[in-house]
Every structure is written in structure tokens, then in C-alpha cells.
N, C-alpha and C positions, 0 to 999 in steps of 0.2 A: 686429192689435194688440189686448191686452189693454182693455177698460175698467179704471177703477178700482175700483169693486163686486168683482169677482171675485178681489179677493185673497182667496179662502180660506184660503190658509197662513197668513196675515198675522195674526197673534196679538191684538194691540190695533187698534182702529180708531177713528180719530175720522169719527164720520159727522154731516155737514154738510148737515141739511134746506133747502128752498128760506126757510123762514120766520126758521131761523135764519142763515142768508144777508145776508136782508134787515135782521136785528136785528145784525147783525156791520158792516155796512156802512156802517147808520145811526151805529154807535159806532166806529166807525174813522174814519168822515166828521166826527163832533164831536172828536175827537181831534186831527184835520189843524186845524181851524177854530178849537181852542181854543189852539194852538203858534202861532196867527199868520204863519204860511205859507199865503200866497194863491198856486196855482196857473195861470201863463196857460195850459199845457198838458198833459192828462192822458194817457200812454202807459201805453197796456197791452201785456205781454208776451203773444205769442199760443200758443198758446191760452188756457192755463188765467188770463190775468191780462184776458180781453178782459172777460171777465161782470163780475166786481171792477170794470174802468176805468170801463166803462159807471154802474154801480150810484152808483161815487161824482163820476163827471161828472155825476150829476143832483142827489145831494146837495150838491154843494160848489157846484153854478151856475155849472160851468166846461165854456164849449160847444164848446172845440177838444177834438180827442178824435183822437189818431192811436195807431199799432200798432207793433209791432216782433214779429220770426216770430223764434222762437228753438228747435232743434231739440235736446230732449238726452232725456228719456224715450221708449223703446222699447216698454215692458212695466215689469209692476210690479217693482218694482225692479231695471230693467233699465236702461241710459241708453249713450248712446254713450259713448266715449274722451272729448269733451270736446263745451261745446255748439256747435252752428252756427246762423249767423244765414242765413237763409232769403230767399230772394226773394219778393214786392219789397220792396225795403231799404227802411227810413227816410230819409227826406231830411232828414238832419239838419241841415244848414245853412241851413233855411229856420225853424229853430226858434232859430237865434240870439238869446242873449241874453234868451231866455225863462226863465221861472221853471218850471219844468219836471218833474212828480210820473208817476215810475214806477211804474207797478202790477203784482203778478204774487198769482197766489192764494197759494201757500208758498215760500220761502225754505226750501226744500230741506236741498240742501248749501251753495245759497249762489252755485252756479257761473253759473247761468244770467243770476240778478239782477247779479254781477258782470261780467260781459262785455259786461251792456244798459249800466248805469253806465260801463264804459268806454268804449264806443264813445261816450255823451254827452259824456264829461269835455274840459271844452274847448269846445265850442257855447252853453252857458249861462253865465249868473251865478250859478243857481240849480238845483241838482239835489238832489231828495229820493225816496227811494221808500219804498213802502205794501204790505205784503200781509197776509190775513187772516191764514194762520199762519206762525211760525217756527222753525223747531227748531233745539236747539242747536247742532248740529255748523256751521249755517249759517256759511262765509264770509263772508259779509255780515251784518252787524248794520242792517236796515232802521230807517229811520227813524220809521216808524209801523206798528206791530202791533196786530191784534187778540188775538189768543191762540198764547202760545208752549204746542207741544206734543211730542212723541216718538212720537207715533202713526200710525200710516200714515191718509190724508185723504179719504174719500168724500164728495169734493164733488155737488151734485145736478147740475149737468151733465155730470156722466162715473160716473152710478151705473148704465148702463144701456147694453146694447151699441149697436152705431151702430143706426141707422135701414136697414132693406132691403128691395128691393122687396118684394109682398107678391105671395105665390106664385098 
């Protein structure tokens, strides 16, 4: 599988340092705090939404911190038929009736943060979700955005092929 650095085709690029990372998150984290929405639970979508969850489970002071596996990129712009949720599931009925903030890094198309939203709808009182970018065509209108973009997203944790042994 692709990283996401290696879009060479890819015309425009928003490239996402580790520093600006941290300054997106801080201002997405005052964003959440300043709407008055106090989260008991932060889910991040895995992969690309786990750094995000983490970054603002620390800013916001919210220590429950669970995941959801959600498959739908292949390659750069490549993505399955539609997304799939991955094993091991979320136990969603242990988070009943929590106030409940979804994370994922972009809102895509939209598809992936939609499917995580469905499968909560119905467990909480309270469902909102968070991602640093969104681009237009997105499905989903997230609740809290850092920067809406049209650009394909090099984030610092996928700017770089995996990790392998070393010969």
C-alpha cells in the first residue's frame, strides 16, 4: 500500500507538519471548549483519526479514549466499494448514553465518518464529531473543523513509507 507522500501525480498538496499538527489541534481543541460541549468520550477512527483523538484527549481532559477500525483507503485515491468496519468492533453499548466526540483526521468523502456516526446513532444522548480537514464534496458536515480544503493531505504520520527491517 501506498503512503500518502508519494502522491506524485497529485497536483495540489496540503502538507501537514508535526508542529502544525499540534497548532491545528490546540485550535480545534478550543473550538470543542468554546461550543460548550463537554465530551465523556473521545473515539477515534483508526487509523488516520487515532493521532487527532489522542492529541485532543489531552487537550480537552477527557481520559476515556476508545477506537473504531474503519477500512475504505487502499491507495491514494484508491478506496474500496464502500467502508468496512474492522475487527475488534467497538462495544458500543458500554458507552451508553455518553456524550460522545468522534474523531478522524479528514472528512473525505464523508463515507467513513458516516458509517462511524451510524453505527453510534442510538447509544448516546450525545454524538458530535471532529476532524482537522474537510473537503467539500464531504457527506458529512462535521461538527468541528479545523480547515476546509480541496487538496489532497500529507499528514506527518503517513508522509513516510512503513517502517522495515533493516537489511
Amino acid at each position: 500500500m501506498a503512503y500518502h507522500a508519494d502522491a506524485a501525480d497529485v497536483d495540489g498538496k496540503e502538507i501537514l507538519t508535526w508542529e502544525g499538527f499540534g497548532a491545528a489541534t490546540r485550535e480545534l481543541a478550543q473550538e470543542i471548549a468554546d461550543s460548550g460541549f463537554v465530551p465523556d468520550i473521545i473515539i477515534g477512527v483508526a487509523r488516520g483519526g487515532l493521532v487527532p483523538a489522542g492529541a485532543l484527549s489531552y487537550a480537552l481532559g477527557v481520559k476515556l479514549l476508545d477506537a473504531v477500525n474503519v477500512e475504505f483507503y487502499t491507495d491514494v485515491h484508491e478506496t474500496l466499494p464502500d467502508p468496512v468496519l474492522l475487527a475488534p468492533m467497538l462495544d458500543v453499548e458500554s458507552i451508553s448514553s455518553k456524550k460522545v466526540l468522534v474523531v478522524d483526521d479528514v472528512a473525505d468523502s464523508g463515507r467513513t465518518l458516516a458509517l462511524v456516526l451510524e453505527l453510534l446513532k442510538g447509544y448516546q444522548s450525545d454524538t458530535r464529531s471532529a476532524v482537522i480537514y474537510s473537503k467539500p464534496r464531504s457527506l458529512v458536515d462535521p461538527d468541528f473543523v479545523w480547515k476546509a480544503t480541496d487538496e489532497w493531505i500529507v499528514f506527518p504520520w503517513s508522509d513516510e513509507p512503513p517502517v522495515t527491517p533493516a537489511a
